[in-house]
Structure formats: structure tokens, C-alpha cells
C-alpha positions in Angstrom: 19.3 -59.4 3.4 16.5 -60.5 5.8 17.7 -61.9 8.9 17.8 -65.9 8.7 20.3 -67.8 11.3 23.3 -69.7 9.9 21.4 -73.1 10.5 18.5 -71.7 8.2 20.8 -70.6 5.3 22.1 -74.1 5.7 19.0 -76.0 5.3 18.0 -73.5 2.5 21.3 -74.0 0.8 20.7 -77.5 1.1 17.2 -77.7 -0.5 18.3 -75.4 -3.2 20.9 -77.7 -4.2 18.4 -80.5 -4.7 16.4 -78.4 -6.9 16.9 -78.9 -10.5 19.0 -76.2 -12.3 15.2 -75.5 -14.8 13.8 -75.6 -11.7 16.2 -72.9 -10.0 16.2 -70.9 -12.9 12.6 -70.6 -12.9 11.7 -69.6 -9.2 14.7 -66.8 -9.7 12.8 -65.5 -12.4 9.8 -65.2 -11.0 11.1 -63.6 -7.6 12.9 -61.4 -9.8 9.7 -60.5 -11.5 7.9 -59.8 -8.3 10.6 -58.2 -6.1 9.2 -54.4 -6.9 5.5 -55.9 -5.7 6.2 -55.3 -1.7 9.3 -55.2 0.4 8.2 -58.9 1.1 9.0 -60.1 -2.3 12.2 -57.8 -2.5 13.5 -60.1 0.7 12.3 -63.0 -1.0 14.4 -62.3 -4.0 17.3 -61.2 -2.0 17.4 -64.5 0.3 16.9 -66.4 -3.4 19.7 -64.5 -5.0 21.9 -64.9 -2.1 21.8 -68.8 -2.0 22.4 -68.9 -5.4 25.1 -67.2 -5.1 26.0 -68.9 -2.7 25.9 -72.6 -3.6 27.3 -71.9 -7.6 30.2 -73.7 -8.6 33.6 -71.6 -9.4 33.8 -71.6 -13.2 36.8 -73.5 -13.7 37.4 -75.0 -16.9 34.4 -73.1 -18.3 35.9 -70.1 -18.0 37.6 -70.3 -21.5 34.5 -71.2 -23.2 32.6 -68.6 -21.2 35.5 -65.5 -22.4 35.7 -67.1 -25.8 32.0 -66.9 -26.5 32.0 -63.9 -28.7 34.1 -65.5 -31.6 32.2 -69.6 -31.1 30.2 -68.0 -34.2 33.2 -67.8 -36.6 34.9 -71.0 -35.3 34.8 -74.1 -37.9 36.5 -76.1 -40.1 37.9 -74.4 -43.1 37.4 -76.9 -45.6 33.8 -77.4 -44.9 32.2 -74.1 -43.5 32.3 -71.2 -46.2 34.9 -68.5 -45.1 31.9 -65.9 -44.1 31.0 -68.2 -41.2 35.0 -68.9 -40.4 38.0 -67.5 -38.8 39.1 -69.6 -35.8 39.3 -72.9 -35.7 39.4 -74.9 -32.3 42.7 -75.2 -32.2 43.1 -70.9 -32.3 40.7 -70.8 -29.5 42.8 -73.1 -27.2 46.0 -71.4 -28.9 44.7 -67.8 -27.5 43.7 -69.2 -24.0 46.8 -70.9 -23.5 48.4 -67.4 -24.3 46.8 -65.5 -22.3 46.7 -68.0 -19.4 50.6 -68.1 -19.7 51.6 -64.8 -20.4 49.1 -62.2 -21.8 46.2 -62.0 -18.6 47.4 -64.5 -16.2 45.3 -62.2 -13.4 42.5 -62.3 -15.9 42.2 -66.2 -16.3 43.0 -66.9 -12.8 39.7 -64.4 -11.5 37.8 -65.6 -14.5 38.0 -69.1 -13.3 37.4 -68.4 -9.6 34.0 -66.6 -10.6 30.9 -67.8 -9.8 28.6 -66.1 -11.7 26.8 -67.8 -14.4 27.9 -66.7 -18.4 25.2 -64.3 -19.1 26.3 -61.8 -16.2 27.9 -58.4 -17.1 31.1 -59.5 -15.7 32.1 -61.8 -18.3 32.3 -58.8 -20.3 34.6 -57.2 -18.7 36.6 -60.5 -18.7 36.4 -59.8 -22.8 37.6 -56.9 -22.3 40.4 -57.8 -21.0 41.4 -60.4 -23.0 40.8 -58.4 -26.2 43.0 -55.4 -24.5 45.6 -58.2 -24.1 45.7 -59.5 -27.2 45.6 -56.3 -28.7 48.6 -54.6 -26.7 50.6 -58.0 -27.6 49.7 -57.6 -31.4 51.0 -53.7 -30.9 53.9 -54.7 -29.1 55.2 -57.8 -31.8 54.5 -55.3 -34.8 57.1 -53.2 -33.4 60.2 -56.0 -33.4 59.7 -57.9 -36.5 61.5 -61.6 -34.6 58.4 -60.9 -32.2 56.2 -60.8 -34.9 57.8 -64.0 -37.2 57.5 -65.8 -33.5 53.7 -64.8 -33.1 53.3 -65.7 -36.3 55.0 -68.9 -35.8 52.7 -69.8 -32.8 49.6 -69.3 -34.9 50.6 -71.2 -37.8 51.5 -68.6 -40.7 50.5 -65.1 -42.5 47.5 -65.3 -41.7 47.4 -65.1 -37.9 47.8 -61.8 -37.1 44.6 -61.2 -39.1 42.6 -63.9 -37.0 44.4 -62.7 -33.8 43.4 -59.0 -34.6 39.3 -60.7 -35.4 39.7 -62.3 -32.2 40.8 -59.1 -30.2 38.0 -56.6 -31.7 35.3 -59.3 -31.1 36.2 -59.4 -27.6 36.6 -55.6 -26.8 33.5 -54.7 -28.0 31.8 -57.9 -27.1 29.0 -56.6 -25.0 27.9 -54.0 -28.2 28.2 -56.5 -30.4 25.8 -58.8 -28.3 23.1 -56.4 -27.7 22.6 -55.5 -31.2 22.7 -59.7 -32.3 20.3 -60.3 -29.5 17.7 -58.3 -31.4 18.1 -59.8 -34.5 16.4 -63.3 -35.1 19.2 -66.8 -35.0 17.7 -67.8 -38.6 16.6 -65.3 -41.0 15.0 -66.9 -44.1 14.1 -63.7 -45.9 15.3 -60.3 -45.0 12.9 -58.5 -45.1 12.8 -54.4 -45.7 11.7 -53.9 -41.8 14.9 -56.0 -40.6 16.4 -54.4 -43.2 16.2 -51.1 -41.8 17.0 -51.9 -37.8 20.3 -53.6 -38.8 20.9 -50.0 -41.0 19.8 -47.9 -37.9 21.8 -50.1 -35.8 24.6 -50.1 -38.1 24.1 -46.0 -37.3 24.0 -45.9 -33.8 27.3 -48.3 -33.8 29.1 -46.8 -36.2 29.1 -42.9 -34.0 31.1 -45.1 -31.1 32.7 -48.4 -31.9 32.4 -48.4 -35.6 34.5 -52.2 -35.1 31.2 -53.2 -34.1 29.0 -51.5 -36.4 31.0 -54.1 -39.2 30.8 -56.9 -37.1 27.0 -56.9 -36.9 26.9 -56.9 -40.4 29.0 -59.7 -41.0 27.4 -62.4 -38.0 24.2 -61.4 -39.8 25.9 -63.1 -43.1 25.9 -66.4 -41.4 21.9 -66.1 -40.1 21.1 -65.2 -43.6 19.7 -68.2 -45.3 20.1 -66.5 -48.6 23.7 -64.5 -47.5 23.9 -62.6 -51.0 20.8 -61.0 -49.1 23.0 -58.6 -46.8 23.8 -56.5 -50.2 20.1 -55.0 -49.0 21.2 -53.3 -46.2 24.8 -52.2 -47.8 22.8 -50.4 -50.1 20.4 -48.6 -47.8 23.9 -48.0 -45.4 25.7 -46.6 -48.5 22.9 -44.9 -50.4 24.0 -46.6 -53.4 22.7 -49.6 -55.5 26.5 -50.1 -56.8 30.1 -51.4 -55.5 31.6 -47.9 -57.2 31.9 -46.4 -54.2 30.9 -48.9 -51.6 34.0 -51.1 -52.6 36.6 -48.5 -51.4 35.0 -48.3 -47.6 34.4 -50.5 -44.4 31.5 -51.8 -46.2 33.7 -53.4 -48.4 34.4 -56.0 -46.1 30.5 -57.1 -46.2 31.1 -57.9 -49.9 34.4 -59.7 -49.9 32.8 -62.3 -47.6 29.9 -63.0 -49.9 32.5 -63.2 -52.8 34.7 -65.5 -50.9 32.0 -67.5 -50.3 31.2 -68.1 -53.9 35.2 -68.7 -54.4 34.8 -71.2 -52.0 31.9 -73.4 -53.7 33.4 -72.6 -56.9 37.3 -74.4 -55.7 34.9 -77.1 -54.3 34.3 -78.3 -57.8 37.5 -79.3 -58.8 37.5 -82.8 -57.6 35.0 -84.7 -59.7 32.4 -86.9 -57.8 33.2 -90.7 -57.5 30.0 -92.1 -55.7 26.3 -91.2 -56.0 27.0 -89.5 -52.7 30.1 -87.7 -54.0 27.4 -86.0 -56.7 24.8 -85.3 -54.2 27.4 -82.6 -51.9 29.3 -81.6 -55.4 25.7 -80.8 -56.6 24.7 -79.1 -53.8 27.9 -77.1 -54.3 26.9 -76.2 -57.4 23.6 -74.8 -56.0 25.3 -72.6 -53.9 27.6 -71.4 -56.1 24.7 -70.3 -58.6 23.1 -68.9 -56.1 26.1 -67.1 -54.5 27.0 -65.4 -58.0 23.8 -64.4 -59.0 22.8 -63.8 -56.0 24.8 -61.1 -55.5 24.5 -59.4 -59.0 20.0 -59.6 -58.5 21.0 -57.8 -55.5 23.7 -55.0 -55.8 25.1 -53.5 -58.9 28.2 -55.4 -59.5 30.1 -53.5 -62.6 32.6 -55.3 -64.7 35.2 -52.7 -64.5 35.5 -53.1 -60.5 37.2 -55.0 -57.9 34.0 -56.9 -57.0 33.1 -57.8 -60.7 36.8 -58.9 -62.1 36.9 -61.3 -59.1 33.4 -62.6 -59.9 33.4 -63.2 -63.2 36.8 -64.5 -62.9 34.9 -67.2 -60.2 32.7 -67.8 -62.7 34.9 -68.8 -65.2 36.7 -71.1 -62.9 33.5 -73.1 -61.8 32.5 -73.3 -65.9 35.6 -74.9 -66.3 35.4 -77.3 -63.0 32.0 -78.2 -64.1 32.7 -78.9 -67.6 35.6 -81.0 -66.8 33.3 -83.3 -65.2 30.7 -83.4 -67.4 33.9 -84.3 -69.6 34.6 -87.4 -67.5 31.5 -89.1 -67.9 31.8 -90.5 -71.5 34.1 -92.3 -70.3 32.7 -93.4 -67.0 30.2 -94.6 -68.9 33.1 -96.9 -70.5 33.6 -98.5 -67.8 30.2 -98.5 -66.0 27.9 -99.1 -68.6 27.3 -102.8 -69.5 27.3 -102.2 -73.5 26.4 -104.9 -75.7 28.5 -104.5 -79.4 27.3 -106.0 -82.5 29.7 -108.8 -84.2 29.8 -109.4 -87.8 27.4 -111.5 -88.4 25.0 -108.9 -86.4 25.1 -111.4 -83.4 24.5 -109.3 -80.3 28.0 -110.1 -78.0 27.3 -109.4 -74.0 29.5 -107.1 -71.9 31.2 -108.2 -68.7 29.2 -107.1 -65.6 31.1 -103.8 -64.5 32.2 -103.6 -61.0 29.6 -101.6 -58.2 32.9 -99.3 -58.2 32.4 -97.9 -61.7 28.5 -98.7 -61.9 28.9 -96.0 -58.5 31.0 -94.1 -60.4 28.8 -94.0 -63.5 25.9 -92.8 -61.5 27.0 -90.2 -59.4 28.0 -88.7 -62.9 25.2 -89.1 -64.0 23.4 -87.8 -61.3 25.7 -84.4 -61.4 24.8 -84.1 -65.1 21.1 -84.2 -64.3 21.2 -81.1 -61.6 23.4 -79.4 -63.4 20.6 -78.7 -66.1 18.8 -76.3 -64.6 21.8 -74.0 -64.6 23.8 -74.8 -67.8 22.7 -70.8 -69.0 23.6 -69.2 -65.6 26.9 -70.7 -65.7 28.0 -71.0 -69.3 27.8 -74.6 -70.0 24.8 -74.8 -71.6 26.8 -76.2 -74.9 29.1 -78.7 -73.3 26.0 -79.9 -71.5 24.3 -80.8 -74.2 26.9 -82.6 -76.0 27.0 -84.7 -73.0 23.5 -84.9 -72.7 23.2 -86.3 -76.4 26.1 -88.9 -76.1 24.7 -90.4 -72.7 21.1 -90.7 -74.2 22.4 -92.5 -77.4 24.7 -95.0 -75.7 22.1 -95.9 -73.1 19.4 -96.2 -75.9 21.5 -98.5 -77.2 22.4 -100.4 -74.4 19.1 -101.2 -73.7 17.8 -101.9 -76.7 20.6 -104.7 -77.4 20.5 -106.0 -74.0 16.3 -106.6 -74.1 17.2 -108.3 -77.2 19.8 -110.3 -75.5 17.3 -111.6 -72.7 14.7 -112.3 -75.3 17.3 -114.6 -76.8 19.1 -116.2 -74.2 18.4 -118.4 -71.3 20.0 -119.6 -67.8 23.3 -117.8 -66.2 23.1 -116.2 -70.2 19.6 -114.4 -69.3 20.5 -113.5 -65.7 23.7 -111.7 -66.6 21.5 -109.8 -69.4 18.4 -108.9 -66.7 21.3 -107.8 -64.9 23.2 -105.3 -67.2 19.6 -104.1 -68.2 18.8 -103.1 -64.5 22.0 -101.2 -64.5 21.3 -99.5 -67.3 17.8 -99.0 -65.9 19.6 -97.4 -63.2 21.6 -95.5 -64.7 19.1 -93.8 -66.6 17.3 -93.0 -63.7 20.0 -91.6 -62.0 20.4 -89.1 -65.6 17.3 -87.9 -65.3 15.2 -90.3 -68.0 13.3 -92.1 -65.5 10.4 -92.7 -68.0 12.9 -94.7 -70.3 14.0 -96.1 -67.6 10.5 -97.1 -66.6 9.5 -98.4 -70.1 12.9 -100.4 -70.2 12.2 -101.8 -67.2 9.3 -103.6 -68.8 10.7 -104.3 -72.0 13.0 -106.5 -70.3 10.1 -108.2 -68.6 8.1 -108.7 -71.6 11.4 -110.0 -73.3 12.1 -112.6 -70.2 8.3 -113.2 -70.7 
């Protein structure tokens, strides 16, 4: 480094510290950009880099986030992020840390939070490294004394955690591959095109000679940049030189496939519950989406046969969201029992008002309702195209109905008798709406008017 006395490193030290860490950042780049200019710029940069150095702050507590970064993109919640885009949940990642901060890489942790370099700097990879080597060596070691294993297993909550442990270990090893190749690769990819396509093959190539580990993680973080996921069937094909699971099912690759379909397992559970509220029926809709979109997603783009792993487990999904869906569409006949204000006819043909339902069931109704309406446009794709129009049918009849007696009933009434009718025909109004039939729910609108009128 150029010569500068102590009191001038101070003072430099001093003024860097003031700076803005933007700013900072920015005049190290450019030095760094320049250094190869003169040897004028080189001591420039040196002096820069040096007080930078210098005046960082030890990692400390941001050590575990800073080793841990290779598995943030698989950490969520299980019941709301589909299982492509999970396997750790917060509580793993602090489960893990503590291990290894206790017994696993106590040296590790300790130098990891003394350093001063900032996250992107090789030497948080070699941190990974070690962790993953530790984790792996204690996996090894409890596999061969099965109380060792029941303990680990035990720590991590169940039968599962040896699988997440052994996720957590390989993304770490090879944590510096992996992160080269997902560098290239855009964060949000809303078409995958055949030129992305083919560098996430070659990449897949080049990975797969040396750590093929990596080569399948790449494929499956690229799964959860996919906006269409089913999409990632592209590159299995051009990796496997087939257009069918008959042989892709039985290798590595087959790993890239079991995500999508646990994906679409996952939206398909999702409709068990039916909705309750208009905003209930908005995410259970949406769930619907992405199931359709999920199964036939990944039948436009690979050849699924019937006869194979892949295509038993799908169609068996399918059969299970057909049935979820139609027992909702099942409730809503009776929703309508309860949310509906229907008039009824006496003897004499004198029309005999309903009690105002509560908001709770007129919520109810709707969100129903609602879920009935989106599920039209894929009553074929998923097999209910029969029990969604039986539905269909009774809902339009009874709110004909309803309407039709309650106009009546605010032609022919007046006061707190005319209100309560303008009210149930505004639910029903609403109702309809919410079904899809906004013109009858328009022209009802001003029957009701022209009766009050």
C-alpha cells in the first residue's frame, strides 16, 4: 500500500465512516474499475480497499444469515408456499445453526462471526463448505447408530428431517456452483423461452461432469422463478432426449417432476375446506387456477402416460380435486337456504316475506357463489362439467324467483314492510352478481325501483 502516516489513515478512516454505505460502495467500484489504468489508480484502490477493510464491522449475528443463504430460497411456510418452493422452515434454519454452533463447527461459527468481509466475498463459501461437510459427516455418523439417528430425528421434528438435513447439507457444499449458474439465470422468468431453455440444459451438462448434486439443484430453484413452473418439463425433455416420463421417471430428473406434481397435490388438498366469506372464495378460486393449470400444465408439456408413476399420481390428483370441488358446489343449495331472502307463496297466493338473513350467511352465500362463477371456465378440464350445471340451474331458478316475488312485494307494501323488501332484493341483487348474472342483477336492480316507484 502507498505510504500514508498512521494520523492520515485515521483521518481517512474517519471520513470513510461518514460516507454512506451507497456512497462507499460506489467509489470502490469505480477505483476498482480504474485500478489497471496507471499505478496511480492501483494505489488509489489499494488505500480504498484497505480502509474498508479496515473500518467493517465483524459479522456477528449476520453470520448465520450470511452461511445460510444458499437454502433462504426453499425456506417458507408449509401450508402456504407450494412444496417446490419449500423445505426449511425458520425454525430448521435456527435448529441447524444452533447445531453447528454447539457441536457440529464450533471453529466454523466462531471465525464466521469474527469476519469482516461483506456476504458476497469468496470466503463465505468456504464457510458453506464447512457447514455442509459438518452436517453431512453428522448425517453419516447418526446413520450408523440407529439411537443417534431416532435423536437427530427427534431434534428435527420427525421422518422427515434427515431428508431436509441432507437438502440443507448438499446446498451448502456446492453452494458456490450452484450460485454461479442461478446468477445467470433471470430472478422472474415469465416465459421460458427455447434460448433459456438451452443454457439451463448446457449448464445442466457442464454440472452434471463434476457435482451432478448441483446440476439438480439448478433445475429445481429454477421451478420457483418459473411463473408457469409446469414450464421446466422443456428443459427435462431437451436434458433427457425424450418427450415422455418412460424413461425420465426412473433417473435424477425424476426429481424435477415430483416437485411439479406435488405442487398440483398441494392446490388440489387446498380444496377441501369449502369457502365461508367472499374472501374465502377469492384464495380457494385462485387455488383452483393453479391446480388447473398445474395438471394440465404438465401433460401440454411432457408426455405423461397413464400406465406410469407420474400419470397414476396425477390423475389420481385429479380425481381428488373433482371431488373437493363438487362437494362445494354441493354446499351451496343450501347456503342459499340460509342466505337467500326467499319469499314463499301462501294459499291464498299472498306473497309471505322472508326474515332478513344474517351478513354471516349472506357472506357465506356469496363467496359460494362467487367459487361457482370461476369455476366455469374449467368444469371440462376438471370433470365437473355435470355437477356444475346442475348447480348452475338450481341457483338461477331460486334467484329468479326470489326476485321476482320480492319486486312484487315492494310494489305492494309500504313503510318498515317496503324497506325490509328493497332490502332482501339488494341481496339478492348481490348475490346474483356475485354468480356471475350481473345483467339480471342489473335489470332487477331497476325493477325494484320502478316497483318502489
Amino acid at each position: 500500500m502507498a505510504k500514508i502516516s498512521q494520523s492520515q489513515l485515521a483521518k481517512l478512516e474517519a471520513l470513510w465512516r461518514s460516507m454512506s454505505a451507497e456512497k462507499r460502495m460506489t467509489l470502490l467500484a469505480t477505483a476498482k474499475a480504474a485500478k489497471d489504468a496507471d499505478p496511480a489508480s492501483a494505489q488509489l484502490f489499494e488505500i480504498i480497499s484497505t480502509i474498508d477493510a479496515a473500518t467493517r464491522e465483524p459479522a456477528g449475528e449476520l453470520a448465520k444469515p450470511y452461511v445460510l443463504a444458499p437454502l433462504r430460497p426453499m425456506v417458507g411456510d408449509p401450508a402456504k408456499v407450494p412444496p417446490s418452493r419449500f423445505r426449511f422452515t425458520p425454525e430448521d434454519l435456527s435448529k441447524i445453526w444452533g447445531w453447528m454452533a454447539r457441536h457440529l463447527a464450533k471453529d466454523m461459527v466462531e471465525t464466521a462471526k469474527k469476519c469482516r468481509q461483506p456476504e458476497p466475498d469468496p470466503i463465505w463459501f468456504e464457510f458453506r463448505r464447512t457447514a455442509g461437510k459438518s452436517l453431512t459427516d453428522a448425517i453419516q455418523a447418526a446413520e450408523r447408530v440407529p439411537k443417534d439417528m431416532t435423536a437427530l430425528l427427534k431434534r428435527f421434528g420427525g421422518g422427515e428431517a434427515k431428508g431436509m438435513l441432507v437438502d440443507a447439507a448438499s446446498l451448502l457444499t456446492f453452494s458456490e456452483e450452484i450460485s454461479a449458474s442461478m446468477k445467470t439465470l433471470p430472478d422472474k422468468i415469465p416465459e421460458f423461452d427455447p434460448d433459456l431453455v438451452e443454457q439451463i440444459r448446457e449448464m445442466h451438462e457442464k454440472l452434471s461432469e463434476e457435482t451432478p448434486e448441483a446440476a439438480l439443484w439448478v433445475l429445481l430453484l429454477t421451478i420457483g422463478r418459473l411463473e408457469q413452473p409446469w414450464q421446466i418439463f422443456r428443459v427435462v425433455a431437451k436434458i433427457g432426449n425424450r418427450e415422455d416420463d418412460l424413461v425420465v421417471s426412473k433417473t435424477d430428473l425424476a426429481a424435477v417432476g415430483d416437485a411439479i406434481l406435488a405442487d398440483t397435490g398441494f392446490f388440489a388438498a387446498k380444496l377441501k375446506m369449502p369457502p365461508q366469506t367472499l374472501e374465502e372464495a377469492k384464495v380457494s378460486a385462485n387455488l383452483f387456477d393453479q391446480f388447473v393449470a398445474h395438471s394440465s400444465g404438465m401433460t401440454a408439456e411432457f408426455g405423461i402416460r397413464k400406465a406410469g408413476r407420474w400419470g397414476q399420481v396425477l390423475f389420481s390428483l385429479r380425481a381428488e380435486a373433482s371431488s373437493n370441488v363438487e362437494k362445494i358446489l354441493n354446499k351451496i343449495p343450501l347456503a342459499l337456504d340460509s342466505g337467500l331472502p326467499e319469499p314463499r307463496r301462501g294459499r291464498s297466493g299472498r306473497i309471505i316475506p322472508a326474515q332478513l338473513p344474517s351478513e354471516a350467511n349472506i357472506d357465506r352465500a356469496e363467496g359460494l357463489l362467487y367459487f361457482l362463477n370461476r369455476c366455469r371456465e374449467h368444469t371440462n378440464a376438471a370433470a365437473i362439467a355435470s355437477s356444475h350445471k346442475r348447480v348452475m340451474d338450481i341457483v338461477e331458478k331460486r334467484m329468479a324467483e326470489a326476485g321476482g316475488m320480492l319486486v312484487d312485494l315492494v310494489a305492494s307494501s309500504e313503510g318498515q314492510n317496503r324497506t325490509t323488501a328493497q332490502d332482501g332484493l339488494e341481496i339478492t341483487a348481490r348475490l346474483l352478481d356475485a354468480a356471475g348474472f350481473e345483467e339480471q342483477a342489473g335489470l332487477l336492480r331497476r325493477r325494484g325501483l320502478a316497483a318502489a316507484a
